[in-house]
C-alpha positions as MATLAB code, in Angstrom:
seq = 'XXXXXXXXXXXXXXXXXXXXXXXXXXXXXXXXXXXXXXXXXXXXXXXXXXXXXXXXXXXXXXXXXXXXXXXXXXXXXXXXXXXXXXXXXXXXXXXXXXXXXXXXXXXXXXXXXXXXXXXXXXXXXXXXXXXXXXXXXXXXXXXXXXXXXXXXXXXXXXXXXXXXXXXXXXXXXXXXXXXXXXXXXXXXXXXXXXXXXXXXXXXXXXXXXXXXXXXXXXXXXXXXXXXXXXXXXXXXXXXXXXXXXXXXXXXXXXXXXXXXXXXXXXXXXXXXXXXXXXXXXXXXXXXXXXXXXXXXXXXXXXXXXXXXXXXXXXXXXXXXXXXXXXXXXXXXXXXXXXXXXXXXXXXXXXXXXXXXXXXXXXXXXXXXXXXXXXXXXXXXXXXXXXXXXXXXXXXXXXXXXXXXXXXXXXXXXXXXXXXXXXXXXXXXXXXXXXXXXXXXXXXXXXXXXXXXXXXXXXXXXXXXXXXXXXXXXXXXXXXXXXXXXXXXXXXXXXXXXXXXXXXXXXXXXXXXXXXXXXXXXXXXXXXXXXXXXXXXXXXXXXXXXXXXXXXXXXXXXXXXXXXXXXXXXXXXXXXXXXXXXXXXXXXXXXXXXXXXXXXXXXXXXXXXXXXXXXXXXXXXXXXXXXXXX';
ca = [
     147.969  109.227  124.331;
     146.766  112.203  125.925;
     143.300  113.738  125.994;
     141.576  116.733  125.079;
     139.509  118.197  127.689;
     138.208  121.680  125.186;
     134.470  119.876  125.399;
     133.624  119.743  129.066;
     129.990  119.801  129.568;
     128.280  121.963  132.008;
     127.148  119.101  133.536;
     130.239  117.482  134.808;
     131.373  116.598  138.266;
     134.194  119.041  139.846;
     136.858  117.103  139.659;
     141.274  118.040  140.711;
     142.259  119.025  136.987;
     145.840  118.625  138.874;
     144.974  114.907  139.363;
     143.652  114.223  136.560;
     146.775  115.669  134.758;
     149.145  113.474  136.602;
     146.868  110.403  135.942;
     147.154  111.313  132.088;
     150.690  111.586  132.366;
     151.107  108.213  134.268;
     149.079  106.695  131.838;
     150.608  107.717  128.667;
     153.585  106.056  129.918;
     151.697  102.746  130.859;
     150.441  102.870  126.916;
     146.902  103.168  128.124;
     143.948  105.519  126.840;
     141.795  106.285  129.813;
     137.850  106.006  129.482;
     137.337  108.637  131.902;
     137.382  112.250  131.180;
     135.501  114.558  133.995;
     132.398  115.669  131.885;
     133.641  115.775  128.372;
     131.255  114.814  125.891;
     133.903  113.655  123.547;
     135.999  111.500  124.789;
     133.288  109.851  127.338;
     132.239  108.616  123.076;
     133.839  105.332  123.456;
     132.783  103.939  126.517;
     128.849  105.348  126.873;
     128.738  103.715  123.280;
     130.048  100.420  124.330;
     127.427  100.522  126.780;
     125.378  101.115  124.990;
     125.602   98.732  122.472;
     126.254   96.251  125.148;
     123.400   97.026  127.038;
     120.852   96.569  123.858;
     122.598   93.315  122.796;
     121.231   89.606  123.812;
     122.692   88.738  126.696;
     125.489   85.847  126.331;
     126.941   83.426  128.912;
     130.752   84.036  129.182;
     133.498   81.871  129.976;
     135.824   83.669  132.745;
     139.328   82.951  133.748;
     140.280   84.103  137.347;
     143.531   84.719  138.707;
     143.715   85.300  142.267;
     140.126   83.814  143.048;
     140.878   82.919  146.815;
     141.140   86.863  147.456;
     138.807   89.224  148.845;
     137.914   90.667  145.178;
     138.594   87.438  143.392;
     135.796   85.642  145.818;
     133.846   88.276  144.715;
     134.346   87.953  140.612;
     133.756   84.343  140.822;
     130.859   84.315  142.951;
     129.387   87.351  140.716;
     130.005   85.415  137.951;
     128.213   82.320  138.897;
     125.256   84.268  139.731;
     125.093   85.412  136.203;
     125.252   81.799  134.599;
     128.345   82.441  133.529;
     131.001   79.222  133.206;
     133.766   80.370  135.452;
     137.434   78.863  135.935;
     139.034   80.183  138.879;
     142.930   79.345  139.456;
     143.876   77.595  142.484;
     146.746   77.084  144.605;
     146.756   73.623  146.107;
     143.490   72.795  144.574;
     142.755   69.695  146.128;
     143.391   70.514  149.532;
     140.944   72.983  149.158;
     138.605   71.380  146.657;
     135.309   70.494  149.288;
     135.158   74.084  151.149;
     135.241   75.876  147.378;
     132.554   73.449  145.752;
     130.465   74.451  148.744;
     131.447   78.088  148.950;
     131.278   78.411  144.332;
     128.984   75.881  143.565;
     129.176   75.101  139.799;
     132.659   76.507  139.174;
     135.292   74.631  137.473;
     138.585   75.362  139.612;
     141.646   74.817  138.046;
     145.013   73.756  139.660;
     147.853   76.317  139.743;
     150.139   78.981  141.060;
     150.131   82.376  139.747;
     154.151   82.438  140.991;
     154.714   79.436  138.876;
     156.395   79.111  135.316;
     153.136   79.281  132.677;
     150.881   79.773  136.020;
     151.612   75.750  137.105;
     149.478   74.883  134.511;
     149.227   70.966  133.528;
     148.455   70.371  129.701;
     145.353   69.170  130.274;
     144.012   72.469  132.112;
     145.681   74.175  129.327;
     142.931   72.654  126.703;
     140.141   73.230  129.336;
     141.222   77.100  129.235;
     140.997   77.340  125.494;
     136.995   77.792  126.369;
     137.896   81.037  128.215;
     136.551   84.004  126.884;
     137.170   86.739  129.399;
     139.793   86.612  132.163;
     140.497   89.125  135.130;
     143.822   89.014  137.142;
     142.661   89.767  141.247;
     145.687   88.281  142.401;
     147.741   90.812  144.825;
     149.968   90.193  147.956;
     148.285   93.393  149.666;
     150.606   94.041  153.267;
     152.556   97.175  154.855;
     156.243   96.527  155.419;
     157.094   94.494  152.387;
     160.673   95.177  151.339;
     161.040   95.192  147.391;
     161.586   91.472  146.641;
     158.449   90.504  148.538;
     156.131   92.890  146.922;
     157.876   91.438  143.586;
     155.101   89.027  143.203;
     152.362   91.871  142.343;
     154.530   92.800  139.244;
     155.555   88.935  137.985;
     152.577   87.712  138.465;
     150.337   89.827  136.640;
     153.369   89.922  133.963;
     153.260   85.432  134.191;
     148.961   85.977  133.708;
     149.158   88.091  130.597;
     151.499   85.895  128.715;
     149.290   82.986  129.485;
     145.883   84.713  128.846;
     147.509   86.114  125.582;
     147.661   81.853  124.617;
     143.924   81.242  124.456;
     142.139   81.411  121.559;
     138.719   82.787  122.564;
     140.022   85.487  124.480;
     137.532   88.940  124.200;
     139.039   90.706  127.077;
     141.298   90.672  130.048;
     140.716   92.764  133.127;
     144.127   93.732  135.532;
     143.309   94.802  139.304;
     145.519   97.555  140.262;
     144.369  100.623  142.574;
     143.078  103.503  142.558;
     146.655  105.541  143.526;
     148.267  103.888  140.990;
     148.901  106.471  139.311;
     149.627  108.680  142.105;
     153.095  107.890  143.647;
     154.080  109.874  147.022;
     156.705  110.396  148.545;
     157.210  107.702  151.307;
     155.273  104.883  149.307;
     156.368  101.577  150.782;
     156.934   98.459  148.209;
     153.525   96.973  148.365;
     152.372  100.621  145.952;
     155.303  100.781  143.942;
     154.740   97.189  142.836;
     151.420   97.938  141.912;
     152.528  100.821  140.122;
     154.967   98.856  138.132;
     152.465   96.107  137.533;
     150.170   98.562  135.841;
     152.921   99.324  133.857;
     154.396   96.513  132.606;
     151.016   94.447  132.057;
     150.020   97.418  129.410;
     153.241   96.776  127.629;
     152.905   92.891  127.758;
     148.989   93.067  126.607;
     150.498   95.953  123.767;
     153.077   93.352  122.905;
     150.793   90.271  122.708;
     147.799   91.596  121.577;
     145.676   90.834  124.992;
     142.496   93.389  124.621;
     142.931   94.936  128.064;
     141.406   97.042  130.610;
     142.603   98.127  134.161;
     140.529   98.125  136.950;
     141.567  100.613  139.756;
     139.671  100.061  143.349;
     139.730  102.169  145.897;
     139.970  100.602  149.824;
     137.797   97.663  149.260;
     135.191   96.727  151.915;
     133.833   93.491  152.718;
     130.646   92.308  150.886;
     127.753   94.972  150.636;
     125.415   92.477  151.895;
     126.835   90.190  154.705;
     129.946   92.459  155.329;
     132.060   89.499  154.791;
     135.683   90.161  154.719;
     139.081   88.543  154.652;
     140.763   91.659  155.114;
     142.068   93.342  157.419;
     144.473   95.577  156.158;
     144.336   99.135  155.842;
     140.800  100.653  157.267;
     140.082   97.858  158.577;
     143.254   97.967  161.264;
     142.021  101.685  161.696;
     138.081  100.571  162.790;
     139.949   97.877  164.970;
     141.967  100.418  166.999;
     138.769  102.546  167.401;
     136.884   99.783  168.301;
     139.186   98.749  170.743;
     139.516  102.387  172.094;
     143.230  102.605  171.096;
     142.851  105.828  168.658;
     143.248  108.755  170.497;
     143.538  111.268  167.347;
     142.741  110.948  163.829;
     145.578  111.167  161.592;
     144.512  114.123  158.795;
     142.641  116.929  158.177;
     139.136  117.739  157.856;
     138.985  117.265  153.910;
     140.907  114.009  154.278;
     139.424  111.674  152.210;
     140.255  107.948  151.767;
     137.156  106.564  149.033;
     135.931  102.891  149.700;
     134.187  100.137  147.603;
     132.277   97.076  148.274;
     133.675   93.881  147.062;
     130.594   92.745  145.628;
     130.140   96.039  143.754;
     133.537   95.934  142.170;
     132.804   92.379  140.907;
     129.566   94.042  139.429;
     130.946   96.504  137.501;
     134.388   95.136  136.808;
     132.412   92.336  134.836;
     130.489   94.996  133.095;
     133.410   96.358  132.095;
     134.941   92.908  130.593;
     132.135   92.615  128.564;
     132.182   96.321  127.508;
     135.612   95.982  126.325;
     135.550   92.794  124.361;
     136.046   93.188  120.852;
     137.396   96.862  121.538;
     140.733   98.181  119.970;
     141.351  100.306  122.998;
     143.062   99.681  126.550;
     140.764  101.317  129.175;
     140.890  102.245  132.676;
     138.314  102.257  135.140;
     138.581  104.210  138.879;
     135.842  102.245  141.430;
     135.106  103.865  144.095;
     131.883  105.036  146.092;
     131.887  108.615  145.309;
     129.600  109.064  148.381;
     132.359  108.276  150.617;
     132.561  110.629  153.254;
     135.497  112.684  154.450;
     137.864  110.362  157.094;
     136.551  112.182  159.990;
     132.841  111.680  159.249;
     133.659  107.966  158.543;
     135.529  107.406  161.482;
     132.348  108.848  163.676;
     129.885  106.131  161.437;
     131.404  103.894  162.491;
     132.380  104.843  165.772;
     128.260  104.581  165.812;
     127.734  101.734  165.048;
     130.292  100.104  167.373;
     129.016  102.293  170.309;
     132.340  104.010  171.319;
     133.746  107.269  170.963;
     135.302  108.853  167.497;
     138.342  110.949  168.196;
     137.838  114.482  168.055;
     141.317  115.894  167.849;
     144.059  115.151  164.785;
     147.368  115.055  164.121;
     149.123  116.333  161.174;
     150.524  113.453  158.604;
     153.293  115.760  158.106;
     154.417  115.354  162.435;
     152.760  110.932  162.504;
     155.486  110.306  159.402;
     158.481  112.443  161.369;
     157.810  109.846  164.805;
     158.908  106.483  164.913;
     155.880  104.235  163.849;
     156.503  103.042  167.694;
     155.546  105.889  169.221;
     152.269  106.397  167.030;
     151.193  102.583  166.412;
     150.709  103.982  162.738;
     152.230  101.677  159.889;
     154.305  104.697  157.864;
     152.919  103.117  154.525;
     149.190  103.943  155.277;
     150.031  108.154  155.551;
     150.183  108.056  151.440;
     146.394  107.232  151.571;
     145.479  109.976  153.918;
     145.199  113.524  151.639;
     142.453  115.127  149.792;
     142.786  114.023  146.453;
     139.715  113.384  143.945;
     139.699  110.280  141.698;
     138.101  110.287  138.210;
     135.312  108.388  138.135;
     133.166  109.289  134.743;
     133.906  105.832  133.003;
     132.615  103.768  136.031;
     129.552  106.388  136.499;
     128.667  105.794  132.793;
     129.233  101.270  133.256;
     126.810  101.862  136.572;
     124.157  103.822  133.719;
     124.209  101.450  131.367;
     124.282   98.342  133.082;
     121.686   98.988  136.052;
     124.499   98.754  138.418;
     123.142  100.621  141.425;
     125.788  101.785  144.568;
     124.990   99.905  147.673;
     123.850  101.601  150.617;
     126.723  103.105  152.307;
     125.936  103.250  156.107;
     124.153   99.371  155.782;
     127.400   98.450  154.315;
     129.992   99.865  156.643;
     127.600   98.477  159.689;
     127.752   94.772  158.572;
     131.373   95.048  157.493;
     131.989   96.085  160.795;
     129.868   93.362  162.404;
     131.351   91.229  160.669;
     134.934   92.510  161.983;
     133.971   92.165  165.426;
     132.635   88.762  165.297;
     135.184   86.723  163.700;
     137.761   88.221  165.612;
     139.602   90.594  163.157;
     139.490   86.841  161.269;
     140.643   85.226  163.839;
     137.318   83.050  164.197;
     136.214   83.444  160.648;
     132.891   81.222  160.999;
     131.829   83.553  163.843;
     129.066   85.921  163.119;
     127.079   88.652  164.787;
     125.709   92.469  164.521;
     125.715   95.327  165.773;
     122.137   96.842  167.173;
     122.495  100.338  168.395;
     126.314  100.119  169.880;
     125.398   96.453  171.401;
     127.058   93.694  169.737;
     124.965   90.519  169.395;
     126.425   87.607  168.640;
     124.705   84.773  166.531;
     125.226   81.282  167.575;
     124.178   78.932  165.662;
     120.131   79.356  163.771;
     119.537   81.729  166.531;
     115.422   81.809  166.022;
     113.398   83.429  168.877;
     115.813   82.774  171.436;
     117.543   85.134  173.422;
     120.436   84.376  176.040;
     121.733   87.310  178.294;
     125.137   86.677  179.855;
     126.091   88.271  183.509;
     129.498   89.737  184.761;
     131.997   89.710  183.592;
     131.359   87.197  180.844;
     130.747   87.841  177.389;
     128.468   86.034  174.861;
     130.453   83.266  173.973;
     130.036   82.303  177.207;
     126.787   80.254  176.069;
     128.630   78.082  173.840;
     128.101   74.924  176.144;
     124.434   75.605  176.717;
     123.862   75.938  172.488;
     125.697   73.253  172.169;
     123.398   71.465  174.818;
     120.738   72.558  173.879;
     121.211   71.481  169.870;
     119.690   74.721  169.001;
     121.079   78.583  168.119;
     120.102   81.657  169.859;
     121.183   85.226  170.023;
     123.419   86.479  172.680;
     123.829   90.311  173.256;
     127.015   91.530  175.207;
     125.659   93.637  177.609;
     126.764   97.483  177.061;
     130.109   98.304  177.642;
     131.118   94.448  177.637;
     132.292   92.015  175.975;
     132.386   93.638  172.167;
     129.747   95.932  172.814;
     130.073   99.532  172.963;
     127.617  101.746  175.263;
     130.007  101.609  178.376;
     127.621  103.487  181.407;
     124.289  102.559  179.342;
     121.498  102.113  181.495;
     120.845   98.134  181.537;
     117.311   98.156  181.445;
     113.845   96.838  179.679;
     114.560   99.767  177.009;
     117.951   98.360  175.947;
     116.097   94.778  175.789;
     113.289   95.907  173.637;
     116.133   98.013  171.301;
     117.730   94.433  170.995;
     114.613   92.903  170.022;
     113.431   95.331  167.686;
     117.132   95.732  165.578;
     117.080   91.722  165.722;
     113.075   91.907  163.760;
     112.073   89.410  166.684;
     108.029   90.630  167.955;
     108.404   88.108  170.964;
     111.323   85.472  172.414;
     112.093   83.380  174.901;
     114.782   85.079  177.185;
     117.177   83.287  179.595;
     119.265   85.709  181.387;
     121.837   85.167  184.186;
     122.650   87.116  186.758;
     123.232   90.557  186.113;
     121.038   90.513  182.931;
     118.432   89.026  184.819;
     117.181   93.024  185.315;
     116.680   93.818  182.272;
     114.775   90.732  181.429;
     112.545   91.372  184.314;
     112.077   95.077  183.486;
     110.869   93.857  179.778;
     108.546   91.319  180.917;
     107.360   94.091  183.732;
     106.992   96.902  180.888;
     106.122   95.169  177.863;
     104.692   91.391  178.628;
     103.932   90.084  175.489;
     107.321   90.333  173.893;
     108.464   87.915  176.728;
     107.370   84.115  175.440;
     109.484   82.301  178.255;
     111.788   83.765  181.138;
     114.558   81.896  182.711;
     116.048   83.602  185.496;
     119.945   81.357  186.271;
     121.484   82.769  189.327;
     119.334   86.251  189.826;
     122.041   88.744  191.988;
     119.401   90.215  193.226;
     118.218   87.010  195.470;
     121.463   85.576  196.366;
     124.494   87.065  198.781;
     126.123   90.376  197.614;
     129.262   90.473  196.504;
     132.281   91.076  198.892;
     134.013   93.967  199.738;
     136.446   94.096  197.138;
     133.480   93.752  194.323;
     132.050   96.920  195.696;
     134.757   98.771  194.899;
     135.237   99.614  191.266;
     138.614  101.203  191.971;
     139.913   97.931  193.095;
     137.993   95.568  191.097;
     138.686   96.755  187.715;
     142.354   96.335  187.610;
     142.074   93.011  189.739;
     140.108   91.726  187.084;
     142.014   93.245  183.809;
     145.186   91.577  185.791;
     143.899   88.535  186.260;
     145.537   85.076  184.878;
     142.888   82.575  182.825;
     143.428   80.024  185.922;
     142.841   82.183  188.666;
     139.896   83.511  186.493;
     138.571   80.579  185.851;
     138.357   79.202  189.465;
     136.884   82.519  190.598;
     133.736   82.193  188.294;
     133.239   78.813  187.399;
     133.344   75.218  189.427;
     134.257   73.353  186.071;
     135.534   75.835  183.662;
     135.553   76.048  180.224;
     138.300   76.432  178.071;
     136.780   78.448  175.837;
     134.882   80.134  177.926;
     137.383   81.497  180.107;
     139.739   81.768  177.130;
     136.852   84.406  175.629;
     136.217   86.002  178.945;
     139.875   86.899  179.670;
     140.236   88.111  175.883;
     137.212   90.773  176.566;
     138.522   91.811  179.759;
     141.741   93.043  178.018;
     139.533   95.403  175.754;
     140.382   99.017  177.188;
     137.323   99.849  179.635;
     135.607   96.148  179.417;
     136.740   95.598  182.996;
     136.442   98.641  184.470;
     132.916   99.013  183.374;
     132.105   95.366  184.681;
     133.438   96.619  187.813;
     131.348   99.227  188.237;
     128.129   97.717  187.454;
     128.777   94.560  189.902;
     128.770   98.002  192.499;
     125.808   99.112  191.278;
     124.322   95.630  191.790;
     125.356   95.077  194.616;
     123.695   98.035  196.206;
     120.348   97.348  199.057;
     118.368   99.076  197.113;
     118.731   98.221  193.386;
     117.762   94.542  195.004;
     115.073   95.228  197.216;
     113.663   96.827  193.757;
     114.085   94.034  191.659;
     112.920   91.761  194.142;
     109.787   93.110  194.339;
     109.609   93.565  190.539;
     109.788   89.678  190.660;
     106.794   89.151  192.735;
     105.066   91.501  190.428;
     106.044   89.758  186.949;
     105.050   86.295  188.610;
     101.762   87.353  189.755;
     101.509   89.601  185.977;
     102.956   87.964  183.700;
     103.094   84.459  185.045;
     105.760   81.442  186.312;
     109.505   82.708  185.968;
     111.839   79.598  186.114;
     114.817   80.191  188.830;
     117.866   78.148  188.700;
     120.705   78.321  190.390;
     124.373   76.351  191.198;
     123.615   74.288  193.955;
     127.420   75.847  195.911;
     125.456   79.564  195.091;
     122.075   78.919  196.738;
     119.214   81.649  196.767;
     119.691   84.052  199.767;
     115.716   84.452  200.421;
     113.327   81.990  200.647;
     111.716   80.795  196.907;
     111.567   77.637  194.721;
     114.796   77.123  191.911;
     115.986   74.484  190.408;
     118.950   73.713  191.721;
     122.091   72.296  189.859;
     124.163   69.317  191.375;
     127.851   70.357  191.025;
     127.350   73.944  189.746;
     128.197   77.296  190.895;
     127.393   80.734  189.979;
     127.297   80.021  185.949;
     125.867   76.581  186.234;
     125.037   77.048  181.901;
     128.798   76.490  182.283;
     129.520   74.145  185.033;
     126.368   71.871  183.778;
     125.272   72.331  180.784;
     123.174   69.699  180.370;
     121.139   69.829  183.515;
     120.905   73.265  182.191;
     119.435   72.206  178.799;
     116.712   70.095  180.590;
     114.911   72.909  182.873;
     115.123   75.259  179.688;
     113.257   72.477  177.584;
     111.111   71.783  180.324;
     110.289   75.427  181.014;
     109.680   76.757  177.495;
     107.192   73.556  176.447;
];
């Protein structure tokens, strides 16, 4: 059915009248009536009514049915859900396997065994009768990848085919929402399988839920973020392989113009207003569509430079035509061919979801919070790879969080990285925060000056008025600068290994030129007998990983230089008399193989070298107990 656009109101957003046309067109063919004119009083009608009437009625506990609940907007449905009291059934693949991590992680839902690629869903008879409670169901499921050939990508279109059918079998059934995207009905040349199987799903679940009577409404994000609130993510795909090669320096160009715009949404905000518009639709005669987006998504450029802020590096500054990236071989460019179909200008229309946000209360999270912790959140599990890892960003300066961090501050030296604490923490039995120092590990801020500044930056983005610092060796300045400067943010200092009081480093350390490819070249043995007298796996594992980042060893290489200059210790040197006979005691420890140069009292470690936190832990543990009591 097509819609009449003679009404517009003055008041309406601009929105591509070209798009919008094509979007009709597509969806007359799916069988759907779209609840989403651009301004026009008349045919917004239906859905600011349903609203409305929704928004006035009691408010009733629902029982919801969720397909594809182990996704990234499926986590988000079910979790929404349970916040709301509602009873919620999410659908599980190997259920019991996974049965103690989801009680903990959806506490009070009711999964269900099953397999969204299996005849009737994999559905035993007995879950079958449990379902017959269900009142509203939403279909998240989607195998979301670049590179798919057809058959692979088939499961998008047979599964959300396989959900209707069973959905359309329960008895209480008010509504059922379908997750498609918000180019669905936007097909470009060069579209790889993974969007022409959504396109196709859209289709054909309109003309099963015509068929079988399923009220139905489809639900069209645009590239969905983590959560609004933690940044939490299991994605990866998309964007988030974009803010990985900025992050890691490895994006030269931008691909796009200026007015290249690719829209985003939280996770957590789709689940908001996706369930707003389940409930709106119950008991309607009409199919709906809904396009969710954050309309205050800015232009690609602008969002690559956010968040090339908050990660502390550089946003590129020159682009490249799409036309010229799709003509090279995807070798050449390191861009997957299937992600050039997002990158244009187009508008979305997003009336229907503007008027569910009205009527429900739903407000937009803030954008720049959001895209700094879903970036945080990126860098400190890894890109996923250490998904229980988490950290922040503070002004370009990654901080990792290990463990209930509280007060306590640990400072690594060169050229390790914050995870090199792990065997103190664990040690010690308590959490702390540990800041990469600029330019290392995962921080940005390469040629930052390390100072008391930087510290007091840390402390303030972390909320923390005061905390007891250990720092060791290179960090050790900026800890003394801070208790120097500003005294009373300084509880405790522990000095391990101070540069500045022990021998310099050799002639090859003093020369960035030759120490920053000797040390992005070097193997995780000889790097681990080099720094440590008892490595670490982990450690050294972690430590060889940063190095590899483009510019992480070249800028630890120049700042061992700088330390190792007369005068930058004769300084700090005498800032250490000052802060002891200011401030108070500073504990010194060192490795008992790297001794103090000058003449002073440290605790020295049995066995340990320059990183005794490493070599000896323990020992390590004791003087910090010892010194902050």
């Amino acid at each position: 059915m097509g819609r009449s656009r003679a009404s517009e109101s003055s008041g309406s957003a601009a929105t591509s009248w070209s798009v919008a046309a094509t979007m009709d067109q597509a969806a007359s063919s799916m069988g759907c009536t779209i609840a989403w004119p651009a301004g026009s009083a008349a045919t917004l009608m239906w859905v600011k009514a349903a609203c409305s009437e929704r928004s006035q009625a009691p408010s009733m506990s629902e029982t919801l049915f969720v397909v594809g609940s182990t996704g990234l907007l499926g986590d988000a449905v079910v979790r929404e859900a349970l916040a709301r009291g509602w009873r919620v059934m999410p659908l599980v693949r190997n259920l019991e396997a996974r049965r103690a991590a989801l009680g903990a992680r959806w506490p009070g839902a009711e999964p269900v065994a099953g397999d969204v690629m299996a005849p009737g869903l994999g559905l035993a008879d007995g879950d079958r009768r449990h379902l017959a409670a269900v009142s509203l169901s939403i279909d998240c499921f989607g195998r979301f990848a670049f590179g798919l050939d057809d058959a692979q990508a088939r499961v998008n279109v047979d599964g959300a085919v396989a959900t209707v059918r069973v959905v359309a079998t329960l008895p209480g059934l008010r509504a059922h929402g379908h997750v498609g995207g918000y180019r669905v009905a936007d097909g470009t040349e060069g579209d790889g399988a993974y969007e022409r199987s959504k396109r196709e799903a859209v289709r054909q679940v309109a003309a099963q839920a015509e068929a079988l009577g399923v009220p139905l409404t489809q639900l069209h994000p645009a590239t969905v973020l983590g959560d609004s609130r933690t940044g939490e993510t299991s994605q990866t795909t998309g964007l988030g392989d974009t803010f990985r090669r900025l992050w890691e320096r490895r994006l030269p160009a931008r691909v796009g113009g200026r007015d290249t715009w690719v829209p985003v949404v939280f996770a957590d905000d789709f689940a908001r207003l996706a369930l707003a518009a389940l409930e709106d639709r119950a008991g309607r005669d009409e199919t709906t569509a809904h396009w969710i987006l954050d309309e205050a998504t800015p232009r690609l450029p602008e969002l690559l430079e956010t968040l090339a802020r908050v990660a502390g590096v550089d946003a590129p500054t020159r682009s490249v035509p799409v036309g010229l990236v799709r003509a090279l071989p995807a070798r050449w460019t390191g861009v997957e061919k299937e992600t050039l179909g997002f990158l244009d200008a187009r508008t979305y229309p997003t009336e229907s979801a503007r008027a569910l946000r009205e009527a429900h209360g739903i407000a937009t999270p803030d954008l720049s919070a959001g895209l700094s912790r879903w970036a945080s959140h990126l860098v400190a599990t890894g890109f996923s790879a250490e998904p229980a890892a988490r950290g922040r960003f503070v002004g370009g300066t990654f901080v990792g969080e290990l463990g209930a961090p509280g007060d306590r501050l640990l400072l690594h030296g060169l050229p390790l990285e914050h995870g090199s604490w792990a065997p103190l923490v664990d040690a010690l039995g308590r959490g702390a925060w540990a800041p990469d120092l600029p330019g290392l590990g995962r921080s940005g801020g390469a040629g930052r000056d390390l100072d008391g500044a930087w510290l007091e930056e840390i402390l303030d983005g972390l909320g923390l008025e005061a905390a007891t610092i250990v720092a060791h060796s290179l960090a050790c300045a900026p800890a003394l600068e801070l208790a120097a400067t500003r005294p009373e943010r300084v509880r405790a200092l522990i000095l391990l290994s101070p540069f500045f009081l022990q021998r310099r480093a050799g002639a090859l350390g003093r020369c960035p030129a030759l120490a920053g490819p000797a040390l992005k070249r070097m193997s995780s043995e000889r790097l681990g007998a080099a720094l440590f007298r008892r490595p670490d796996v982990r450690v050294v594992a972690r430590t060889r990983a940063a190095l590899a980042r483009r510019g992480v060893a070249r800028e630890a290489a120049r700042r061992l230089a700088q330390a190792s200059r007369m005068d930058e210790r004769a300084r700090l040197r005498a800032l250490l008399e000052r802060v002891s006979r200011e401030w108070g005691p500073v504990t010194l420890v060192v490795g008992e193989h790297d001794p103090l140069e000058v003449a002073g009292k440290a605790e020295s470690i049995a066995g340990a070298g320059h990183a005794p936190q490493v070599d000896a832990p323990e020992a390590v543990a004791a003087v910090v107990r010892a010194a902050v009591v």
